[in-house]
C-alpha positions in Angstrom: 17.5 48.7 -10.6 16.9 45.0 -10.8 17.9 43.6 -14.5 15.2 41.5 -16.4 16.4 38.2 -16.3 16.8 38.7 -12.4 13.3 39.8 -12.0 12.4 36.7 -14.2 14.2 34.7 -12.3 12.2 35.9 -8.8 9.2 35.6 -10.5 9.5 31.2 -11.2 10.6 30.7 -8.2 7.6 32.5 -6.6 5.7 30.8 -8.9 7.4 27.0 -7.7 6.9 28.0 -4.2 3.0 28.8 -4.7 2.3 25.6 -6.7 4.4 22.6 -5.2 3.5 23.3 -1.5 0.7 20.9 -2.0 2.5 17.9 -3.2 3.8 17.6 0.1 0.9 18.1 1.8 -0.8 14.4 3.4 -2.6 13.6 0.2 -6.6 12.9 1.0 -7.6 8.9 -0.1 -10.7 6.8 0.4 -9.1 3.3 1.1 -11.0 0.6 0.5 -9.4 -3.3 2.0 -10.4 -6.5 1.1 -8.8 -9.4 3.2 -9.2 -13.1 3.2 -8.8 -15.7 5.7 -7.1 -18.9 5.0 -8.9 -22.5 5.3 -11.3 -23.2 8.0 -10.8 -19.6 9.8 -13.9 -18.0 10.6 -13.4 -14.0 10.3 -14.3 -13.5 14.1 -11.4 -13.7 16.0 -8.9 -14.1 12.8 -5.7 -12.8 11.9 -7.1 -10.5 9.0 -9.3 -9.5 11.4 -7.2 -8.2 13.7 -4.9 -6.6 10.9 -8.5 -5.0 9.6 -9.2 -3.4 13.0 -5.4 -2.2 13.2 -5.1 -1.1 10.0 -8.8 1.4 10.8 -6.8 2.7 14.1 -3.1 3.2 12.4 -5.2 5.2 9.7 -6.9 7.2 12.0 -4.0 7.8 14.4 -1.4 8.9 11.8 -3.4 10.4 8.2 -6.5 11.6 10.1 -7.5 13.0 6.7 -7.8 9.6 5.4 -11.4 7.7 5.4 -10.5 4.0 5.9 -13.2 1.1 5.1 -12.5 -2.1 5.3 -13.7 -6.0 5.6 -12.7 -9.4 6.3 -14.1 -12.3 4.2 -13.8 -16.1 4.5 -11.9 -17.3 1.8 -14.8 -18.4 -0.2 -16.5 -15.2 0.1 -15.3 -13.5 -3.1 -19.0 -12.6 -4.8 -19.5 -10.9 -1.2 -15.9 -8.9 -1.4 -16.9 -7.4 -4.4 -20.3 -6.4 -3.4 -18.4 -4.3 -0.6 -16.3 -2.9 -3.0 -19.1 -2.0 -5.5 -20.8 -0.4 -2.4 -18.5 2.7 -3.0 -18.7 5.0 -5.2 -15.4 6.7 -5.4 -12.0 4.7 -4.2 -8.8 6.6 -4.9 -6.7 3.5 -3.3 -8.0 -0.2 -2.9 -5.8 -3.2 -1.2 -6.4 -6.7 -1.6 -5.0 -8.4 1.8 -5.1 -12.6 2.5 -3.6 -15.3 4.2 -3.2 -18.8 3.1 -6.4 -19.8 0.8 -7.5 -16.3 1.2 -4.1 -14.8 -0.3 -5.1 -16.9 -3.3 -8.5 -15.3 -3.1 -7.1 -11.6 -2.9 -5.6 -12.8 -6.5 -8.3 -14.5 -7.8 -10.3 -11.0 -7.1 -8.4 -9.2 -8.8 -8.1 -11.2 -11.7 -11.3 -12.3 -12.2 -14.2 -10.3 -11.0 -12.1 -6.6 -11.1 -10.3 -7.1 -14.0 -13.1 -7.6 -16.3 -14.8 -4.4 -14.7 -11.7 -2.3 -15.5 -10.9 -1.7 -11.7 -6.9 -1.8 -10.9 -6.1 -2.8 -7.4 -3.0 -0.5 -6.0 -1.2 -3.1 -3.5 -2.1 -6.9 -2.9 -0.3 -8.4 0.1 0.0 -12.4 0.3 0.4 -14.3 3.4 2.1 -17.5 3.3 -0.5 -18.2 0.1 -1.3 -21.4 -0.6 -3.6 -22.2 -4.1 -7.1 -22.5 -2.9 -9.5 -25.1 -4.5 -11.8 -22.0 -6.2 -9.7 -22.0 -9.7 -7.2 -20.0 -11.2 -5.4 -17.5 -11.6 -3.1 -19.0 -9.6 -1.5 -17.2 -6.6 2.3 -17.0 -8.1 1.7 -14.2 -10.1 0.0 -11.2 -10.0 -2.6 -9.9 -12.7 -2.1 -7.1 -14.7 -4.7 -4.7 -13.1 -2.4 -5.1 -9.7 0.6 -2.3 -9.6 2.5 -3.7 -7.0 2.2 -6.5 -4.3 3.8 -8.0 -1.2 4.3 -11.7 -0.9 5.0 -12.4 3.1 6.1 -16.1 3.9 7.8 -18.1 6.1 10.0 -21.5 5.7 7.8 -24.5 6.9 9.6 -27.2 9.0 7.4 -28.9 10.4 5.5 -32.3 8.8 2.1 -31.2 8.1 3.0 -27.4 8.3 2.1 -25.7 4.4 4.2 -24.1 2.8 3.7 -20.6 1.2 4.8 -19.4 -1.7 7.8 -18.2 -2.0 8.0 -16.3 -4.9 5.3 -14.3 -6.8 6.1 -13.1 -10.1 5.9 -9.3 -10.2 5.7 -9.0 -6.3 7.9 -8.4 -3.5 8.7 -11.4 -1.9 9.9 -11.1 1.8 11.1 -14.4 4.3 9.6 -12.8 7.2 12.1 -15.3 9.4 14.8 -13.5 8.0 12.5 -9.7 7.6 11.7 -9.9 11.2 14.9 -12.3 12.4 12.6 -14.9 14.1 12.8 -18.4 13.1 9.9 -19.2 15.0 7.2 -17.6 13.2 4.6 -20.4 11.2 2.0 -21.1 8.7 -0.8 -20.5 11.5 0.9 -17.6 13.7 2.0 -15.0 11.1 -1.4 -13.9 10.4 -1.5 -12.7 13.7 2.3 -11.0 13.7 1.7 -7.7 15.3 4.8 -7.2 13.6 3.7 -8.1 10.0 0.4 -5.8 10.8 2.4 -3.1 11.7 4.9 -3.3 8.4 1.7 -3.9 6.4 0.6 -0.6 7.6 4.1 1.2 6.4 3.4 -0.1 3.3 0.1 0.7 2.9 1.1 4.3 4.1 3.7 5.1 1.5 0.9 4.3 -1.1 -1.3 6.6 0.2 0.9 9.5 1.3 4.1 8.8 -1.5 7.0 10.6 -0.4 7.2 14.4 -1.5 10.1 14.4 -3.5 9.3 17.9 -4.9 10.2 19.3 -1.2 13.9 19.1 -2.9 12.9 21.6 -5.4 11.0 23.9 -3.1 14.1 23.9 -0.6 16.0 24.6 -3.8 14.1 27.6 -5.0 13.7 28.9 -1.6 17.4 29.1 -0.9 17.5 30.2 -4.7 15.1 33.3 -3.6 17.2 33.9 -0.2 20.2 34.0 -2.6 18.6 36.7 -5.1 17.5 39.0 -2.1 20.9 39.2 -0.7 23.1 39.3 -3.8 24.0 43.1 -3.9 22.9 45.0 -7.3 26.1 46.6 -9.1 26.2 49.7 -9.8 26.7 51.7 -13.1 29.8 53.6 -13.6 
């Protein structure tokens, strides 16, 4: 006869194996993605572009499940950027993505027109941002309605090359020379880094889908179950 506390026992850990299953099941997210491009790039052919059309297939390819939307803006087009995001009605995970003037854009979003609405942004990503001429808040640090960002530059050498910033208070800031171990990445060409796209992606991804740490505790119970099952009952003398 199986004692109480044992029964009690088998009875949690059937109860832990019914409810935390679905933690670590891909979770379901409407993603919404701003991106801006820097000074004088039209969004046809343009790095964020590209990254916007990458970003829709990755999504597709590996969280099926997942509904992407997303839009390229010039720079200047913030008023328009939050049209598109006001277009939705439900957005469980929004990105702000830009290069150069439009990483200062991304910010300036965020700060002033999403801010004020009580909308947080979940990841902004800066490439190589440079201050644009549109006001603050400037693009070295992040507002407090962003959780977390990525500041991606590079180390200008040339004369009339810019220079991003290289540190953005409250963001990870990343060298990509050194990330990527390619000195000859610039101002103008890492916009269009397949590489930079595709590490974007991974951090988009573990937004989205966070890792499941309970599948430690269901491993646990079920070897906890396996262990109550075989255990063999004494016997009364």
């Amino acid at each position: 006869m199986m004692s109480m506390p044992k029964k009690f026992l088998k009875f949690l850990c059937l109860c832990g194996l019914a409810i935390f299953p679905a933690s670590a099941n891909p979770a379901r997210a409407d993603i919404v993605t701003v991106l801006f491009t820097g000074f004088l790039s039209p969004v046809a052919g343009s790095g964020m572009e590209a990254l916007n059309l990458s970003l829709k297939d990755r999504f597709a390819s590996n969280l099926p499940a997942v509904t992407y939307s997303g839009q390229a803006f010039e720079y200047t087009q913030r008023e328009e950027a939050m049209e598109f995001i006001n277009s939705f009605d439900n957005i469980e995970k929004l990105f702000l993505i830009g290069h150069s003037f439009g990483a200062s854009s991304a910010i300036q979003l965020a700060g002033i027109f999403l801010a004020p609405e009580n909308i947080s942004v979940d990841l902004t990503f800066q490439i190589e941002s440079v201050d644009n001429p549109l006001g603050s808040p400037p693009g070295n640090v992040l507002p407090a309605n962003v959780h977390a960002g990525y500041n991606y530059y590079q180390i200008s050498t040339g004369l009339f090359e810019p220079q991003g910033e290289t540190f953005v208070q409250g963001a990870t800031n990343i060298n990509t020379e050194v990330f990527f171990n390619d000195p000859t990445i610039t101002h103008t060409s890492i916009d269009d880094d397949v590489r930079l796209h595709a590490q974007i992606f991974s951090n988009m991804q573990l937004v989205v889908v966070p890792e499941p740490a309970s599948l430690m505790w269901i491993t646990t119970v079920f070897f906890a179950m396996l262990l109550i099952g075989r255990r063999p009952e004494r016997r009364s003398t």
